[in-house]
N, C-alpha and C positions, 0 to 999 in steps of 0.2 A: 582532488586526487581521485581519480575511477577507478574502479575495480579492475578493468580492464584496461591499463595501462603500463609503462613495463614500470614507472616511477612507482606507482603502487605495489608491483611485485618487489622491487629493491626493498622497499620501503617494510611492507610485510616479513620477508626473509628476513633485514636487520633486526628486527622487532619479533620476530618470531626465538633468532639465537640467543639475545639476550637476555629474552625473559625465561626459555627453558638452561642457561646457564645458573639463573638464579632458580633456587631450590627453597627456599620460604614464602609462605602464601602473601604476607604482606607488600615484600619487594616485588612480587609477580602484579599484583595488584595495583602496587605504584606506578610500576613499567608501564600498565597497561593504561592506567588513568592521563601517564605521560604521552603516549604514543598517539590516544584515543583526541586529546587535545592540538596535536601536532598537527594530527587529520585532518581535524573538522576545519582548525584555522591555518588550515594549509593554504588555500586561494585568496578567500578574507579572514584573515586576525583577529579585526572585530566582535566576530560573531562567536569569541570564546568569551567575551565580555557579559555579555546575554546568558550564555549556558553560565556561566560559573556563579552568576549573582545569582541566578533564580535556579542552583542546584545550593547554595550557603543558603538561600531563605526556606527552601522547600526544607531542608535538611533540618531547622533550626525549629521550623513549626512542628515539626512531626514532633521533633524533640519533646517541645513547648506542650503540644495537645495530648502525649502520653502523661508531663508528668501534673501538670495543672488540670486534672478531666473537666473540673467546672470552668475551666474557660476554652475548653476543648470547639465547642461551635465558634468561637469567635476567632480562632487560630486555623480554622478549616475554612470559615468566609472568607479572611485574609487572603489565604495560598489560591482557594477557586480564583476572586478577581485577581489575582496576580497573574494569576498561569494562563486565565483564560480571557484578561484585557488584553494582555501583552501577543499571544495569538492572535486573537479579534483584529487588534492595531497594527500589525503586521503584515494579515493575509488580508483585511479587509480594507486599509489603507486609501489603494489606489484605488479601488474600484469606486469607493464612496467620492472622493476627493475630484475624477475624472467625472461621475455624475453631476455632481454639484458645480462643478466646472463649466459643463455643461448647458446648463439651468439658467446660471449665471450669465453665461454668453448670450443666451437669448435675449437678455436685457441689455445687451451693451455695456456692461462692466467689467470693470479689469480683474482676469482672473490668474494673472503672473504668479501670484502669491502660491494659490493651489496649486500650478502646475509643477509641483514635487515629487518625485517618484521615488518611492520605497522599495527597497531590495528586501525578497522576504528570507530571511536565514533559512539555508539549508538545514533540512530534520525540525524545524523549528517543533512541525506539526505533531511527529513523533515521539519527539523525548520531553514534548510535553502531557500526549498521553500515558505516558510510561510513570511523572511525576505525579498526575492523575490518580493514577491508581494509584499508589504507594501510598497518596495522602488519604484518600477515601477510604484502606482499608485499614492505617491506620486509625481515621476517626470512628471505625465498625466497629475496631478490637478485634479483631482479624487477624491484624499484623503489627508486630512489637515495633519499633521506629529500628532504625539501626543505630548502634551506638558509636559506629567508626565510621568519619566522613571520606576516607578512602574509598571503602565498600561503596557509600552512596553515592559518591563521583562517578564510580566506575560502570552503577546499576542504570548512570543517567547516561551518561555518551561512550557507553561500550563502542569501539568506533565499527566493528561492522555490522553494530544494528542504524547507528545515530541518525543514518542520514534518511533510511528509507524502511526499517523494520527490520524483521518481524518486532511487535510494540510485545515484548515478552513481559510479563506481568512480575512483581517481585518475590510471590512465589513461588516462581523455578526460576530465577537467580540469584536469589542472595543465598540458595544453601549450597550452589555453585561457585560465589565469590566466597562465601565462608569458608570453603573447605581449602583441605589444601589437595593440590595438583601434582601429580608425578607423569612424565611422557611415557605413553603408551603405544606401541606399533598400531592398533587401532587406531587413534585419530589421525594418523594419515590417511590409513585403507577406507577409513568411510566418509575422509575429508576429499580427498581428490577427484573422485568420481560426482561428487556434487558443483564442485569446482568448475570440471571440465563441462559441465551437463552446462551448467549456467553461462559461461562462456560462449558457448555453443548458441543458447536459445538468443543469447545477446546482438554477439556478433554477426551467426553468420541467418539466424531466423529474423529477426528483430528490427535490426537496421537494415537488412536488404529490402523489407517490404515496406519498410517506412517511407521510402523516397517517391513510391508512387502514389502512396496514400496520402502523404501530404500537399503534392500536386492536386489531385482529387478536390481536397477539404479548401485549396485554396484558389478554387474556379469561382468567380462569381454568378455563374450559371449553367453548371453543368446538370445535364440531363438525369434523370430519377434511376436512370439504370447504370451510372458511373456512379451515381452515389453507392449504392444499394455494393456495387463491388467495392467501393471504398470502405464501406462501412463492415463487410467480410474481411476484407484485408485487415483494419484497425481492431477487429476483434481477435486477428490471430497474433498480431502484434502486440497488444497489449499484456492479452497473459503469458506470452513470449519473454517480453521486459522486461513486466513485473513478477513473474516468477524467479527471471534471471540472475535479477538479485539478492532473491531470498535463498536461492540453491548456494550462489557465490558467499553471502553472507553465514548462511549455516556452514558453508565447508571450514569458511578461515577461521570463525567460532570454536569448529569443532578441533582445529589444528593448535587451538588455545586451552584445551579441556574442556571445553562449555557445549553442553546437547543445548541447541535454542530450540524453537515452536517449527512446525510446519504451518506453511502460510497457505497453501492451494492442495487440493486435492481434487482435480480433474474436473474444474468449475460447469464445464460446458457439456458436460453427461448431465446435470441434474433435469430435475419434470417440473417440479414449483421453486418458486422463486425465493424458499424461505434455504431450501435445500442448498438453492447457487451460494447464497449466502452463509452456508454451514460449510459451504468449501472453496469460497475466495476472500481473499485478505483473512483468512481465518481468525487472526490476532485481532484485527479490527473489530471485525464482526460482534467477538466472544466481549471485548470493552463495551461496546456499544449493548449488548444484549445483559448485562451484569451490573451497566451502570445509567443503563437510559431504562430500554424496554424494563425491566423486572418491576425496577423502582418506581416506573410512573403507573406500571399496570397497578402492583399492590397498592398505590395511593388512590386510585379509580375506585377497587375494588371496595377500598375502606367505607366511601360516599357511595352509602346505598340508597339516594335518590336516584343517582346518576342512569340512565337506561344503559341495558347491556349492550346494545348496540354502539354506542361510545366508548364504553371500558371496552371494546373489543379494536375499535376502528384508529381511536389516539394515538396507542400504542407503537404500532408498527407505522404510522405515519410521523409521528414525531422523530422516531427515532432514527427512519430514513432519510429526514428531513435535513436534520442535524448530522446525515453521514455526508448529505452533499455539501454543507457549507463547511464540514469538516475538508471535502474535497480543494475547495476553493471561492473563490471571491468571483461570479459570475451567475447569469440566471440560466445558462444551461445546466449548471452541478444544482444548481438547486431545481430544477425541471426533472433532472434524472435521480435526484433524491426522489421527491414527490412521486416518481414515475415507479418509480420500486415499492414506494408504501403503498400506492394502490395498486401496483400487480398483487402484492402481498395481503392486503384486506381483499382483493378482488376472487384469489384461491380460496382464501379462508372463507369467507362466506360459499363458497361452492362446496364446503365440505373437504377442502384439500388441505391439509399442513404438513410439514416439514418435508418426510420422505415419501413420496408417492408408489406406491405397492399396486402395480396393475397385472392381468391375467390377461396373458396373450402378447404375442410379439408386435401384432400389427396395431394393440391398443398403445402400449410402449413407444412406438416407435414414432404415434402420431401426435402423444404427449411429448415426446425429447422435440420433434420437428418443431411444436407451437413455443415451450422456452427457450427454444435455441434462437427460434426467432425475435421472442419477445427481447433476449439478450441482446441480438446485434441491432435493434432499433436502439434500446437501452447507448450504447456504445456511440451509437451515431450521435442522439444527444447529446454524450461525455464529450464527444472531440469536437461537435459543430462550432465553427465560428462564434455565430448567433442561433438565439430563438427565432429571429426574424429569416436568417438562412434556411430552417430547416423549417419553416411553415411554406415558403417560396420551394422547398423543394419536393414539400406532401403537395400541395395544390395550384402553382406556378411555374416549375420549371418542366417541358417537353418530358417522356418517355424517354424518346432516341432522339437526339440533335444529329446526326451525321451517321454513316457508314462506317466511321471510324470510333464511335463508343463501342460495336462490339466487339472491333480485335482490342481496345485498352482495356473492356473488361474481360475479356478471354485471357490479356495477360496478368493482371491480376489476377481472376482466380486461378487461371496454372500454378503461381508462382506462390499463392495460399495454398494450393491442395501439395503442391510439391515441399514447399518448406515445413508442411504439417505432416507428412508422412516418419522423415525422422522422430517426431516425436512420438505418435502414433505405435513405432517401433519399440522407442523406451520402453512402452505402456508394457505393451506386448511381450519383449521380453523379462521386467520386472514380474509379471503375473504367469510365468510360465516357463523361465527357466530359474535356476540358484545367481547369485551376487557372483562367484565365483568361476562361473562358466564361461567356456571358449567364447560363446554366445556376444557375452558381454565384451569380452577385451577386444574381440574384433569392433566393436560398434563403436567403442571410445574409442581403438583407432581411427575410425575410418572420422569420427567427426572430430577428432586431434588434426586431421589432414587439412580437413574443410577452416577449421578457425585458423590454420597457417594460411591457405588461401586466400579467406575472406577481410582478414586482420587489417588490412590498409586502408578499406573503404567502409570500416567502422565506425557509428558515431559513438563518443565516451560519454556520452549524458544518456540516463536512464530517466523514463517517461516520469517515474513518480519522483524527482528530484524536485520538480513543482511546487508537490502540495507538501 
């Protein structure tokens, strides 16, 4: 069921009246636990099977590791391989099974057997680091277990995070699920306009540039200069997407009383690379930095044989490593993990970390130019084919093949700089006029108009349904 579909809106509305009918937090909580299950096992059924066993074990260990402490490590080893075989087996399934497949055939043996393909559950990747967390800060002491499996049904497959995010932590929602709700005229006024925004980046930014960008990525030899537009394209694409559904996901949240995370803040303004990552997937980011980076640095730290230059270097390599196989089952997410840990030890040793502070417009200017770049190389690995594609296309494939790569990439970037301009506008006027201004209601008009227009030739799948 898509965000953007009318079956979703029916669906939402039904579910919207009944739970603000009911006026106690628990039946609000049930509605929602009900609804959020309807969701997920709307296309396959299956896949509530998976969520419901390993939200009763996740649920029962927390239980378990508050009230027995001395066997509290052994109740938190359980839930890790649990959470994170069943992931592994999952996303990494096919990719192993086609390699070895593979290997195999070289020899002349029968490989009937492996050739199985695994379907990977939609949100698998999400609402398992959602369960992640919950378990780890309850084995900190951090965080009390919940004592109502309502509540933790509901912290696990909220259904407009489940499938794709924001991975909101279970300190800003379980005092959200705890409480109780009354309807507010607010969670409309600040629900819909996120709504519409998201809509918007979806349908009419998203999906229209996709169709040339895919073409592009699926040439077997196209020239270094249709790449290079291809890979501008997929980068405005992308955070197009994946933003789309964190604006739509925060709105119908907020239509339910629930303030969730913001996920992106203007990714592609940052100078170093630790920055990009302080303002895309934010939620990801802050798991990854609170439960990889901190943990492995202070364990570095502790081994004071170790040389500084390792407790400096592991850190952000490990951790980026671990976001690309979070990404997926392939060696380009793992090229573009690695590719991010050494952009990131590669600033830090130059004396650059986090937010980058320079003096003078033209010094600025020539800093945003070099990580804007380094991004959309970055992006090119995310969606290439193969590794073996994008070595063929740094050192093998022509500059120009024909007269006719510069009007395709002329149209590409037109249709980048033009579908970047509406957003562009948001930007603009969010920092410089009020929420309430003429300013604003014309601009959600005018892109209300455009998602009438462009609504037929939409795709309903969002990029990160993937991983």
């Amino acid at each position: 069921m898509s965000f953007t579909s009318i079956t979703f809106a029916a669906f939402c509305l039904a579910v919207l009246a009944l739970y603000w009918l009911v006026q106690h937090k628990t039946w609000q909580n049930l509605i929602l636990v009900a609804a959020s299950y309807v969701f997920y096992g709307w296309i396959h059924p299956w896949y509530l099977i998976l969520l419901g066993l390993s939200t009763l074990a996740d649920y029962f260990l927390a239980s378990g590791m508050s009230r027995f402490r001395e066997r509290a490590r052994i109740y938190l080893t359980f839930s890790l391989v649990l959470n994170l075989g069943v992931l592994a087996f999952f996303k990494y399934y096919n990719f192993f099974n086609d390699t070895l497949a593979a290997r195999l055939g070289w020899f002349g043996l029968d490989t009937d057997v492996l050739l199985v393909s695994l379907v990977l559950p939609a949100g698998l990747s999400f609402y398992t680091l959602k369960k992640l967390s919950y378990i780890l800060d309850v084995s900190r002491g951090t965080l009390k277990p919940s004592e109502n499996l309502v509540d933790f049904a509901l912290y696990v497959s909220f259904f407009p995070q489940i499938i794709s995010g924001p991975i909101d932590r279970p300190q800003k929602l379980f005092p959200q699920i705890e409480a109780a709700r009354r309807w507010q005229a607010d969670f409309f006024t600040s629900a819909w306009p996120l709504i519409l925004m998201g809509i918007f980046k979806k349908v009419v930014v998203a999906d229209t540039i996709k169709s040339i960008v895919d073409r592009i990525f699926s040439l077997q030899t196209p020239s270094k200069l249709m790449v290079l537009a291809a890979a501008l394209g997929f980068t405005l694409q992308i955070l197009a997407d994946f933003s789309a559904y964190t604006d739509i996901s925060r709105g119908i949240a907020r239509l339910f009383g629930f303030a969730t995370s913001e996920n992106f803040r203007t990714p592609y303004l940052s100078l170093t690379p630790s920055e990009f990552w302080n303002r895309w997937h934010i939620t990801l980011s802050n798991f990854l930095r609170d439960y990889i980076f901190f943990p492995l640095r202070r364990a570095l730290l502790r081994k004071r044989t170790l040389p500084s230059w390792l407790v400096n270097v592991l850190p952000p390599l490990v951790t980026m490593f671990v976001s690309g196989l979070w990404h997926g089952a392939g060696w380009t997410y793992l090229a573009w993990g690695l590719y991010y840990g050494f952009l990131i030890v590669a600033y830090q040793s130059a004396g650059i970390q986090g937010e980058w502070k320079l003096s003078g417009r033209l010094k600025t200017l020539g800093a945003w130019l070099l990580m804007f770049s380094l991004i959309v190389f970055g992006w090119l690995l995310f969606r290439a084919p193969s590794l073996a594609w994008v070595g063929k296309v740094l050192f093998q494939f022509p500059l120009v093949t024909t007269s006719q790569d510069f009007i395709i990439v002329l149209v590409v970037l037109s249709m980048a700089g033009a579908y970047s301009l509406p957003l562009l506008l948001k930007l603009l006027l969010g920092r410089y006029l009020p929420e309430n201004s003429w300013g604003h209601a014309v601009y959600y008009a005018l892109i209300t108009l455009a998602i009438i227009i462009y609504t037929n030739s939409s795709n309903p799948d969002f990029i990160y349904f993937q991983f």
